[in-house]
C-alpha angles and dihedrals in degrees: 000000000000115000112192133179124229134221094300095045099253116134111261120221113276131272127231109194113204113224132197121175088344099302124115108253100162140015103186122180119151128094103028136309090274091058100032088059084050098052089048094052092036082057095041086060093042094105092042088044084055095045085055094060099045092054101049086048091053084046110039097043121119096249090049110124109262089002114150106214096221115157090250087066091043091059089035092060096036095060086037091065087039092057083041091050099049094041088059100039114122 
């Protein structure tokens, strides 16, 4: 954990940097420690997290071989796009 002090010379609140495959992905400080750590790890998945999503979208649609089309697939694909969508947005 990184602690750093801002223009006045008070400690800032720690930072907590995200890594994935040894890049800096995310360097969160904000709330508190607890939320900051949630918020590294919530951006390190954040690839996995998209991978996910692509592929339950490519298994549960309605033209997926064997598929059923159940409601439950429906609004699973349909947040699933929506996670997909605002992850990509630019």
């Amino acid at each position: 954990m990184l602690v750093y002090l801002n223009e006045t010379g008070e400690q800032s609140p720690p930072h907590i940097v995200g890594l994935h495959d040894n890049y800096e992905v995310a360097d969160c400080c904000g709330i508190d420690e607890t939320t900051d750590q949630a918020n590294g790890r919530l951006i390190t998945a954040a690839p996995e997290l998209l991978k996910a999503c692509e592929a339950a979208i490519a298994a549960l649609s309605e033209d997926a071989p064997g598929c059923m089309p159940t409601e439950a697939n429906r609004m699973a694909v349909k947040l699933c796009h929506a996670a997909r969508d605002k992850a990509c947005e630019l």
